[in-house]
C-alpha positions in Angstrom: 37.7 -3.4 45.6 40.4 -1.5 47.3 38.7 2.5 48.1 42.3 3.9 48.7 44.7 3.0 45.9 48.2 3.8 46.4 48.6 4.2 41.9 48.8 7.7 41.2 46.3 7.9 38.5 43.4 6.8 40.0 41.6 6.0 43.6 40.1 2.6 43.9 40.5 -0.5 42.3 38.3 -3.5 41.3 39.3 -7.2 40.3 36.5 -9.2 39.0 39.1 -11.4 37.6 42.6 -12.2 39.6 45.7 -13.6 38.5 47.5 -13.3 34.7 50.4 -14.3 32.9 53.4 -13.6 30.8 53.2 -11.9 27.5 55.9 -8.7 26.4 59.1 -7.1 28.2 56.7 -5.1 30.4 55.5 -8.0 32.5 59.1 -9.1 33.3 58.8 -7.6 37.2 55.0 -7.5 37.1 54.3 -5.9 40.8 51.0 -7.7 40.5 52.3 -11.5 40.1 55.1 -10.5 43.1 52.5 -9.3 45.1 49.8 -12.2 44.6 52.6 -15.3 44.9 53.1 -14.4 48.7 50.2 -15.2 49.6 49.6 -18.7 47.7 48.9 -21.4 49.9 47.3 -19.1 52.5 44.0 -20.6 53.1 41.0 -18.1 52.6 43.4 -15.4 51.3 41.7 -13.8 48.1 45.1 -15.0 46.6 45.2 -18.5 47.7 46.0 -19.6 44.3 48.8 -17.1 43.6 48.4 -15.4 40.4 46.6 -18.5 38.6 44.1 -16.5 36.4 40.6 -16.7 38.5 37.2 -15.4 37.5 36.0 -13.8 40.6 31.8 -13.4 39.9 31.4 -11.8 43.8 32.8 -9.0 42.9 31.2 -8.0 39.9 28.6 -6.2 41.7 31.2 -4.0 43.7 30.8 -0.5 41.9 26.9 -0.7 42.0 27.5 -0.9 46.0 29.7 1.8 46.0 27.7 4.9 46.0 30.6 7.5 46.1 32.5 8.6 42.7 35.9 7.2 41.8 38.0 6.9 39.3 38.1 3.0 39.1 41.2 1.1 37.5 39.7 -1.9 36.8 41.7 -5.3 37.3 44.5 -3.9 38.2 45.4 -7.8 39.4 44.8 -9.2 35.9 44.1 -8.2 32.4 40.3 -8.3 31.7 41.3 -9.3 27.9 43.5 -12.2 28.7 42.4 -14.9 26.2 41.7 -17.2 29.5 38.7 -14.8 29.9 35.4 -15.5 28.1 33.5 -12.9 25.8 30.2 -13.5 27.9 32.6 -12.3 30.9 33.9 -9.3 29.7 30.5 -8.0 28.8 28.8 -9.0 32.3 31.7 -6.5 33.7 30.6 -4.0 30.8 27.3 -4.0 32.2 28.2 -3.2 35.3 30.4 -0.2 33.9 27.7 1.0 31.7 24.9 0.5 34.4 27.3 2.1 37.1 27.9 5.3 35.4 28.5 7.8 38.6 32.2 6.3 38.1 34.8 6.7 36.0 36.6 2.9 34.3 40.2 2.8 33.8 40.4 -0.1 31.6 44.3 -1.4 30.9 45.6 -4.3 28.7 48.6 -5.0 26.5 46.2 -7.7 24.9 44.8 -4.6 22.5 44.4 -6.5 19.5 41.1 -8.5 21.2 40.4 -5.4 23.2 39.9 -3.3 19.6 38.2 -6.4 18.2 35.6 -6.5 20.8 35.1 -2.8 21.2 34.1 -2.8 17.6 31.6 -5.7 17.9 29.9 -7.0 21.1 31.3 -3.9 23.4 31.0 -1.1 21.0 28.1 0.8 23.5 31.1 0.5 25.9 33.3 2.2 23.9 31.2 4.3 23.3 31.1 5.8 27.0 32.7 8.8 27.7 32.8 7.6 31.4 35.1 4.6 30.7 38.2 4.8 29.7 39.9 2.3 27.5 44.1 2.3 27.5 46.6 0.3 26.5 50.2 -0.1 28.1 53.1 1.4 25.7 56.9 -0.1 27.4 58.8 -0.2 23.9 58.7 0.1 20.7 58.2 -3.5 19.2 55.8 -4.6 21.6 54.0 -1.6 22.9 53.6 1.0 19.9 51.3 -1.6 17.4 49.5 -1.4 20.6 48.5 2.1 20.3 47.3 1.6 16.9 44.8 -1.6 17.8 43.3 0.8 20.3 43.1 3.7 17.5 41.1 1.0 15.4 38.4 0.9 18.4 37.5 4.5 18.0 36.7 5.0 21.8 34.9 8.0 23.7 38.3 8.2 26.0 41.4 6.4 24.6 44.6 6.4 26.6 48.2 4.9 27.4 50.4 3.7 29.9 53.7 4.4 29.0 54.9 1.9 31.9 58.0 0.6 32.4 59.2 2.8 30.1 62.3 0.6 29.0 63.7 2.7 25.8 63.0 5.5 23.6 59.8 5.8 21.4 60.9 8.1 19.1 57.5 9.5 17.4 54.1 9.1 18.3 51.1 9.8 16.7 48.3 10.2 19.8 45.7 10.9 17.3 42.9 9.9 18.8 44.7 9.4 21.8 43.1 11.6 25.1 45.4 10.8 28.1 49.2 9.9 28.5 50.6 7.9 31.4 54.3 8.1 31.8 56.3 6.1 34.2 59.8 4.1 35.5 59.9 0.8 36.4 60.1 -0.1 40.1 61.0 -2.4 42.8 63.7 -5.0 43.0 65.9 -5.2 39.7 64.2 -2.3 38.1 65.3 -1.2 34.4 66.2 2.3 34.3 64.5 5.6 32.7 66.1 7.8 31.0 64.8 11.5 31.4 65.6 12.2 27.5 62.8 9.7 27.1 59.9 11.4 29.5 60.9 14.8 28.1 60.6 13.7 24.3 57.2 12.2 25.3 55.8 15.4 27.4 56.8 17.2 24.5 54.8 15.5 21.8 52.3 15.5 24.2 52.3 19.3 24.3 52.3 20.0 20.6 49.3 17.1 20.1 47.4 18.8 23.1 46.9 15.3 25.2 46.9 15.9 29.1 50.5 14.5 30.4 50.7 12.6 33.7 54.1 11.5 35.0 53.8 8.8 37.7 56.9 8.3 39.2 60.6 8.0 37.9 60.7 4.2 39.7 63.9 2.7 40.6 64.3 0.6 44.3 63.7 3.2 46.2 60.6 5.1 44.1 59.7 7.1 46.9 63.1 8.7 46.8 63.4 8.8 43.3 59.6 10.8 43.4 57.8 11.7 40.4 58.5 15.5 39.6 60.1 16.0 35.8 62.1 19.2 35.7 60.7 20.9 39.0 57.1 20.2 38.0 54.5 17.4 39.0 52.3 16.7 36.4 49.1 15.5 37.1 46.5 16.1 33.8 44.1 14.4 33.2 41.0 13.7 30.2 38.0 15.7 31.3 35.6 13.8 33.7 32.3 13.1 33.2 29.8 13.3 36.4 26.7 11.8 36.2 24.1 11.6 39.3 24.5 9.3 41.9 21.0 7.1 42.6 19.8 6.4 45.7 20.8 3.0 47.4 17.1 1.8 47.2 17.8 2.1 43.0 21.0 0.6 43.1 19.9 -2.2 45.3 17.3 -2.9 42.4 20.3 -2.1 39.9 21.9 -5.3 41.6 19.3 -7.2 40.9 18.4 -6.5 37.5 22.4 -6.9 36.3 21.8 -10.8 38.0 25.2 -10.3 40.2 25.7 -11.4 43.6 
C-alpha cells in the first residue's frame, strides 16, 4: 500500500493483485505496465516479474493495519476483475473492504461485464456499501460507453467513471445511476490528445444530471505544465463520504485474525 498517492482522486493505494494485460484502446500507454517492466529482473523488487499478473495474499490485510481513513484506490497496478483472478479471490479482498469500513474503496475495471455479474451474485453485500465505490473506466465510445451500462446493471450504493484517456468525443450520456465523474488526458510519452470541446460537453451533462465533476489533469508529456484547471476553475467534487468509527488496534488485530490474512 502506498499512504501518499500522487492520482488526484484519491490518497493511498493498495495492490493485492500486481500486474495485467491488454484489453481496449485505453491500455495502449498503460502507466502501470511502463512503470512495473523497469523493474523486472530486479531481484526482491515487488515487481520482479514485470507486469505478469500476480496474486499478492500479504497484502490483503493492509487496510485492517491502517488505522487512519483514506480514500483507497484499489489495485491501481492491476484490475481486480481480470479473468486471471479467481472468484474466491475477489471476495477475500471484499471482506477486507466490508470488514475495514473506516475507509473509503475506489474500485476500477474496464472488465465491467464480470464486475456487474459478480456484484449481482456473490458480491452483492459489497455493492451494497455506500463506503466502496465501484467505477468503471469510459476512454471512447465503442469500448468504454457499454461499460457504463454493465455497471448500471449492478445497482451499486456508489457507482462512478473514469473518463481516462479520454481519446474522442462521447456525445450523450446517461449517468443515471451514476454518482461521480472522472475526467482526464492521457499522459506521458506518445500521449493522444484531449480536446477541451470534449471535457466541456462532459462537465456539462454532468451539471444538468447533478453528478459531482472532477477533472484530473489535461495530460500531454509535460502534464504538469499542461495542469488540470478547465476554464479558470479546478474541479475537485466528489460523491459524499461516508465516516464510520475507527476501532482500536487491539480490535483490528483480532479483525486480522478472524478475516484469516497474513
Amino acid at each position: 500500500m502506498s499512504a501518499n498517492s500522487k492520482i488526484e482522486w484519491t490518497d493511498a493505494t493498495w495492490n493485492p493483485v500486481r500486474g495485467c494485460t491488454k484489453i481496449s484502446p485505453g491500455c495502449k500507454h498503460c502507466y502501470a505496465e511502463t512503470f512495473a517492466e523497469r523493474f523486472r529482473g530486479t531481484p526482491g523488487h515487488p515487481f520482479e516479474h514485470g507486469f505478469d499478473l500476480r496474486l499478492v495474499p500479504e497484502k490483503l490485510g493492509d487496510p485492517v493495519r491502517w488505522g487512519t481513513p483514506r480514500k483507497i484506490f484499489v489495485n491501481s497496478m492491476s484490475d481486480l476483475f481480470h479473468p486471471e483472478v479467481p472468484d474466491s479471490y475477489v471476495e477475500q479482498v471484499c471482506r477486507v473492504m466490508l470488514a475495514a469500513n473506516w475507509h473509503t474503496y475506489q474500485v476500477l475495471t474496464k472488465r465491467g461485464e464480470r464486475m456487474s455479474q459478480l456484484l449481482q451474485t456473490k458480491l452483492k453485500k459489497a455493492a451494497s456499501a455506500s463506503h466502496i465505490w465501484w467505477g468503471v473506466s469510459v476512454e471512447n465510445k465503442s469500448h468504454g460507453l457499454p461499460r457504463i451500462d454493465q455497471l448500471r446493471e449492478a445497482n451499486t450504493a456508489v457507482a462512478f467513471l473514469s473518463i481516462e484517456p479520454l481519446l474522442e468525443d462521447l456525445g450523450a450520456i446517461n449517468l443515471e445511476g451514476i454518482h461521480w465523474v472522472i475526467v482526464g488526458g492521457e499522459s506521458g510519452r506518445g500521449a493522444r490528445p484531449i480536446d477541451a470541446k470534449w471535457v466541456r460537453s462532459i462537465r456539462a451533462q454532468c451539471r444538468t444530471q447533478r453528478v459531482p465533476f472532477f477533472f484530473k489533469q489535461w495530460g500531454g508529456v509535460r502534464k504538469s505544465a499542461a495542469g488540470r484547471e478547465l476554464d479558470g476553475k479546478t474541479y475537485d467534487e466528489f460523491p459524499v463520504v461516508v465516516e464510520n468509527r475507527v476501532p482500536p488496534s487491539e480490535t483490528r488485530l483480532k479483525l486480522l485474525d478472524s478475516l484469516t490474512v497474513v
